[in-house]
C-alpha positions as MATLAB code, in Angstrom:
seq = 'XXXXXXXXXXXXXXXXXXXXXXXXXXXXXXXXXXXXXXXXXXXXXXXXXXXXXXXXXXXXXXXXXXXXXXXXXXXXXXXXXXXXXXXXXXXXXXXXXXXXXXXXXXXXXXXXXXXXXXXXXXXXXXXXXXXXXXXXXXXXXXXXXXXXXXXXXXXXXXXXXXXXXXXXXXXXXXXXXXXXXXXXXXXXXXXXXXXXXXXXXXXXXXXXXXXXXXXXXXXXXXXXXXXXXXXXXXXXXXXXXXXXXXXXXXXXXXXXXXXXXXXXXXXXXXXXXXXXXXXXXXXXXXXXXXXXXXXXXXXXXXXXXXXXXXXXXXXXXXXXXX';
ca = [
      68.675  109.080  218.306;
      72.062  109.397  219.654;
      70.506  109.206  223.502;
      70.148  106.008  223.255;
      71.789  104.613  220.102;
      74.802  103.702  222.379;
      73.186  102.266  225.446;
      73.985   99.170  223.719;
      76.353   97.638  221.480;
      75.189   98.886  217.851;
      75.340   95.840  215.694;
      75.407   95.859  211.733;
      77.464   97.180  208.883;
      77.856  100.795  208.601;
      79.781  101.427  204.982;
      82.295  104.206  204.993;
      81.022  106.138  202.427;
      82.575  107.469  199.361;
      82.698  111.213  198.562;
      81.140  111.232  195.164;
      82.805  114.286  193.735;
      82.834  116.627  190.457;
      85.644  118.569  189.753;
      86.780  118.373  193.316;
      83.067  119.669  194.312;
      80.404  117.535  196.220;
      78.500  115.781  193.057;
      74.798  115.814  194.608;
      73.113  113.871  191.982;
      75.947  110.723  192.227;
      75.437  111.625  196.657;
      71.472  110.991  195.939;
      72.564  107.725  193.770;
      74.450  106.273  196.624;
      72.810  107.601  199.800;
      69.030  105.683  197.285;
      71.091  102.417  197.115;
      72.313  102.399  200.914;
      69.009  103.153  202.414;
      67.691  100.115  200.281;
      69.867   97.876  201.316;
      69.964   96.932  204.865;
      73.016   98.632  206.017;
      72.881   99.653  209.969;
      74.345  103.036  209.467;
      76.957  105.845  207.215;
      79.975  106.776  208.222;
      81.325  109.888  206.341;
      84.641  111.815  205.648;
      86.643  108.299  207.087;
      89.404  107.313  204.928;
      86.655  105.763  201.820;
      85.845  108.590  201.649;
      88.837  110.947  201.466;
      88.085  112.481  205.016;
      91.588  114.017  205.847;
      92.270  114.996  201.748;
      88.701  117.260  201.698;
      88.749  121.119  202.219;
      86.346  121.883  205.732;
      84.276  123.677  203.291;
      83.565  120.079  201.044;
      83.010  117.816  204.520;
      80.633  120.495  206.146;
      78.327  120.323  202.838;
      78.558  116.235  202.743;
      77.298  116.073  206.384;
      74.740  118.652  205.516;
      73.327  116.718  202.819;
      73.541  112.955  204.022;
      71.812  113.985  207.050;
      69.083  115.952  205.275;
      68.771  113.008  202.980;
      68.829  110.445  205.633;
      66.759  112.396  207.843;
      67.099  110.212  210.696;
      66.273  106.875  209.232;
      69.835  105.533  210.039;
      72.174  106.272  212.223;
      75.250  109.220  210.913;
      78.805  108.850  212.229;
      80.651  112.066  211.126;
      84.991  111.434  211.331;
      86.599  113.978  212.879;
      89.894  113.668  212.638;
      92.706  116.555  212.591;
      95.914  117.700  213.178;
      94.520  120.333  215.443;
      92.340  119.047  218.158;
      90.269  121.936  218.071;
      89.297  121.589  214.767;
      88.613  118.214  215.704;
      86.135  119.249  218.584;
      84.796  122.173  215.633;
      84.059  119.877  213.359;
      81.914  117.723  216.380;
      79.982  120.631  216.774;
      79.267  120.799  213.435;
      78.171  117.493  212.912;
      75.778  117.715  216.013;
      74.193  120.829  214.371;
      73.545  119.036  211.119;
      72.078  116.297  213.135;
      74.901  113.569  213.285;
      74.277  110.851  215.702;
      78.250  110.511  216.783;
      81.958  111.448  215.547;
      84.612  108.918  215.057;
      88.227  110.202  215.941;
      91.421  108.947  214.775;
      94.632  109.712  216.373;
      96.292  112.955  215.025;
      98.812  112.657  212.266;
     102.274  114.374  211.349;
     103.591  114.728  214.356;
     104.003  111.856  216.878;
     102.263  111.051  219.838;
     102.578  109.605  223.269;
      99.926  107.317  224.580;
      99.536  109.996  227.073;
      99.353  113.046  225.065;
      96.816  110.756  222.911;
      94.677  110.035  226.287;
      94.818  113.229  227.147;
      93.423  114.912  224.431;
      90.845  112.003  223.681;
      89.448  113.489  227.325;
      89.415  116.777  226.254;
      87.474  115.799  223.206;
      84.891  113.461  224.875;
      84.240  115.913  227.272;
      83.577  119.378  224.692;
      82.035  117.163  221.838;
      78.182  117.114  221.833;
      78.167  113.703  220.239;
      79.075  110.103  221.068;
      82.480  109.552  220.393;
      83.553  106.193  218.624;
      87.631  106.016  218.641;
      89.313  105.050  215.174;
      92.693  102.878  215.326;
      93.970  102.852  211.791;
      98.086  102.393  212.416;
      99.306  102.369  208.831;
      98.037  105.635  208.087;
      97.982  107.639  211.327;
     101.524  106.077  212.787;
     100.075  106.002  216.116;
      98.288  102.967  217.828;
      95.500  102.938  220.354;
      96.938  100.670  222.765;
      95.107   98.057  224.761;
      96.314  100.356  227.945;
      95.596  103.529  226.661;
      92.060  102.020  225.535;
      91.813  101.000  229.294;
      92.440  103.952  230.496;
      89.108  105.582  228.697;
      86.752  103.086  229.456;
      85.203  105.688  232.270;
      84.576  108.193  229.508;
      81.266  108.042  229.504;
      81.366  109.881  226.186;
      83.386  107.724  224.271;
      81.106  104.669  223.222;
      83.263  102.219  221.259;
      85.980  101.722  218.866;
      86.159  100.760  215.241;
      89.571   98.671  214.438;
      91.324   98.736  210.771;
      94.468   97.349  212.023;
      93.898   94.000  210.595;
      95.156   92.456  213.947;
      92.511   89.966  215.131;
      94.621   88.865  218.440;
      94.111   93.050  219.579;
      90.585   92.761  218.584;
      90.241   89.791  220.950;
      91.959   92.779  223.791;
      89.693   94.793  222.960;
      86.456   92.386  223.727;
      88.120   91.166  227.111;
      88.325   95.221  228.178;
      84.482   95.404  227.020;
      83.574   93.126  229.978;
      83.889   96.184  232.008;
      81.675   98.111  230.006;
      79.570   96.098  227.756;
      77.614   99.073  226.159;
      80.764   99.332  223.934;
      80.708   98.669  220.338;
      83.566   97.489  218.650;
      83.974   96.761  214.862;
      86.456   95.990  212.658;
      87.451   97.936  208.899;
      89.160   95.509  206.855;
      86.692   93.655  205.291;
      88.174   89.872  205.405;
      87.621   90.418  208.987;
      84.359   91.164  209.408;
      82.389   87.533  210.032;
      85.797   86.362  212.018;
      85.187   89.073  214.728;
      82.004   88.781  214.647;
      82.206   85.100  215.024;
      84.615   86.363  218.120;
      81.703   88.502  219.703;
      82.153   91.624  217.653;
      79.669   93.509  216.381;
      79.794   94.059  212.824;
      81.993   96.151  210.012;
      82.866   99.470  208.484;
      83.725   97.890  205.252;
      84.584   99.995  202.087;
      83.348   97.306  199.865;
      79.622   97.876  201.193;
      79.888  101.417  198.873;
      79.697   98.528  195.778;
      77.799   96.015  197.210;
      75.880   96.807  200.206;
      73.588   94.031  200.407;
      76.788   91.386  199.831;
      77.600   92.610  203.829;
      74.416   93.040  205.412;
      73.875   89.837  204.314;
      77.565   88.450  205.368;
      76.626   90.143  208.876;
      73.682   87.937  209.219;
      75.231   84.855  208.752;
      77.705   85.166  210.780;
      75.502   86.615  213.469;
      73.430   84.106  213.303;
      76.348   81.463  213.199;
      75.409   80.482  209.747;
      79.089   78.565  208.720;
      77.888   77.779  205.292;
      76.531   80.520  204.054;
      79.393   82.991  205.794;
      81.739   80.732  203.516;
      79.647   81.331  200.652;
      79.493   85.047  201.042;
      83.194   85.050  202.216;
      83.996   84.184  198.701;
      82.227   87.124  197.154;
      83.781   89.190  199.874;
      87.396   88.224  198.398;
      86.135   88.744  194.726;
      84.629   91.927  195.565;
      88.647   92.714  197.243;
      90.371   92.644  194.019;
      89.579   95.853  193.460;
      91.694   96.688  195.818;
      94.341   95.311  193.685;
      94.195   97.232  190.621;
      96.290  100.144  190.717;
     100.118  100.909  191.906;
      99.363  103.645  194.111;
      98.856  101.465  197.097;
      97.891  104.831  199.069;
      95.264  105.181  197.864;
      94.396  101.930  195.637;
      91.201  100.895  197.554;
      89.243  104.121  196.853;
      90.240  104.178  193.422;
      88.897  100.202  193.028;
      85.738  101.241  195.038;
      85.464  104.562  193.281;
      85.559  103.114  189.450;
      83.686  100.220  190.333;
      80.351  103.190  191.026;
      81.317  104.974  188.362;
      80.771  101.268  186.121;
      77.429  100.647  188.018;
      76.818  104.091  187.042;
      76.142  105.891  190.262;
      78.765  108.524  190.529;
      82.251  109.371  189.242;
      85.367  107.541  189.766;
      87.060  111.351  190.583;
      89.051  110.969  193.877;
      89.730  114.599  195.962;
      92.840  116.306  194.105;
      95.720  115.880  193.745;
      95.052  111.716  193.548;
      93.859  110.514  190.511;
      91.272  108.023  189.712;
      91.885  104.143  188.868;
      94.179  104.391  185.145;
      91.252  103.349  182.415;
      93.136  100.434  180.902;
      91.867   98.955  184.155;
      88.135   98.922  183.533;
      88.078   95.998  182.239;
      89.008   94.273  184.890;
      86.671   96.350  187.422;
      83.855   95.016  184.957;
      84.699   91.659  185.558;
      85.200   91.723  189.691;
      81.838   93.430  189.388;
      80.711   90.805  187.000;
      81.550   87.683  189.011;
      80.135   89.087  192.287;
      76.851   89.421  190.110;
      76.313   93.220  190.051;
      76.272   93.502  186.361;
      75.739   91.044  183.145;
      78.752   88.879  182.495;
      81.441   91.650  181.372;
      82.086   90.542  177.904;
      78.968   92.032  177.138;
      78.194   94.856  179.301;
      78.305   98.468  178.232;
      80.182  100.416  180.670;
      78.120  103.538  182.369;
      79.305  107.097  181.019;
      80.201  107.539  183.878;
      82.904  104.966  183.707;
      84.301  107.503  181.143;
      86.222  109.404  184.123;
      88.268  106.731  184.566;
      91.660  108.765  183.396;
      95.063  108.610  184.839;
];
């Protein structure tokens, strides 16, 4: 697939998928659960080990048996972006090779954290990695958690890789985004998609193509759907969904530890639909359980379960400790 998956802009919603995890071990069954409900849903693609799911925080031992699985259980039907991301870039290029053996369709680097980086160290080893990874390479600009930017120049600069294919932008920063599609006019085949999930029909409104949206873990459908509409310039019905889309976001809201308070919402809304535990990779906890009452009623309003007052949370749900 990956010969020709990027000959074009790929369109769609791929969710960043959660690492459903058991005492800080892959959780197969709750993987099987999620990986059932994704492929059911009308999602364009996975991306794994990103920051939904805990990419940086898992041991090398943990990611290499998630990309084992999801690719055996996907076997090809969609499309497998693997992140890549490391101190050490050639871990980073390792862990490419890995994911091509497994049968990933492309890697998706972030800049390295820790210590800082030029724009020309960054460009530099973004070279070195497009040209020894086996895979497409999609670039990652998350600022607020890496500390270093892709910027527009540097972007520029990497538009003759032929083996970097696109770019996926959380930095919540439509006016770059709208950079970003004026540098695509000099090689169209890119795809470019935005992470934060308010975002999505906006830049796809702008000529975008689509979103790598944590939320789609909880309700796939909800953004396959949003896609659609605002694809199809749908105004209406992208307002509708829009709404849902903001519901669905106040997960995001429920816990103190803003590092990681969007897995934890995602993570212990599953584990109330009952399709894998709300553990996050140690040492973070998951979402504090005097706040499942609330993740019962997000989930309620967005019409995933029966109006919360009288639904019985999954056993699951019972891992919700602080």
């Amino acid at each position: 697939m990956s010969d020709s998956l990027f000959s074009k802009p790929l369109r769609g919603v791929v969710p960043p998928l959660v690492t459903p995890l058991v005492d800080d071990e892959l959780d197969k069954k709750g993987l099987d659960r999620l990986l059932s409900r994704m492929m059911a849903s009308g999602v364009h693609g996975l991306f794994l080990l990103g920051t939904t799911g805990e990419g940086p925080s898992l041991s090398y031992r943990l990611r290499r048996a998630l990309v084992d699985s999801v690719t055996t259980i996907v076997a090809g039907r969609k499309p497998v972006f693997v992140g890549i991301t490391d101190t050490s870039l050639s871990e980073s290029i390792d862990a490419a090779r890995c994911a091509e053996a497994a049968g990933a369709d492309a890697v998706v680097y972030a800049p390295p954290c820790y210590f800082p980086t030029s724009q020309q160290s960054l460009a530099d080893g973004l070279r070195q990695l497009a040209d020894q990874s086996p895979l497409p390479v999609l670039l990652y600009d998350m600022p607020a958690l890496t500390k270093t930017k892709f910027e527009i120049d540097t972007v520029a600069s990497l538009l003759d890789e032929p083996n970097i294919v696109g770019l996926k932008d959380s930095s919540g920063d439509l006016e770059y985004f709208r950079q970003l599609l004026d540098l695509r006019k000099d090689r169209p085949s890119w795809t470019l998609m935005t992470g934060p999930e308010h975002l999505m029909a906006p830049s796809v409104a702008m000529g975008g193509d689509g979103g790598v949206c944590g939320g789609a873990n909880v309700h796939p459908g909800l953004f396959a759907e949003l896609f659609d509409a605002a694809a199809n310039g749908a105004a209406p019905r992208v307002e509708t969904l829009q709404k849902k889309v903001e519901i669905l976001g106040g997960l995001y809201s429920l816990s103190e530890d803003r590092g990681v308070a969007v897995i934890q919402g995602v993570k212990a809304a599953l584990a109330a639909l009952g399709i894998c535990s709300s553990e996050l990779c140690s040492p973070y906890h998951p979402l504090p359980a005097d706040r499942g009452q609330a993740v019962l009623e997000v989930l309620s309003e967005v019409g995933l379960i029966e109006p919360a007052a009288n639904h019985t949370p999954s056993p699951l749900a019972s891992t919700n400790s602080s």
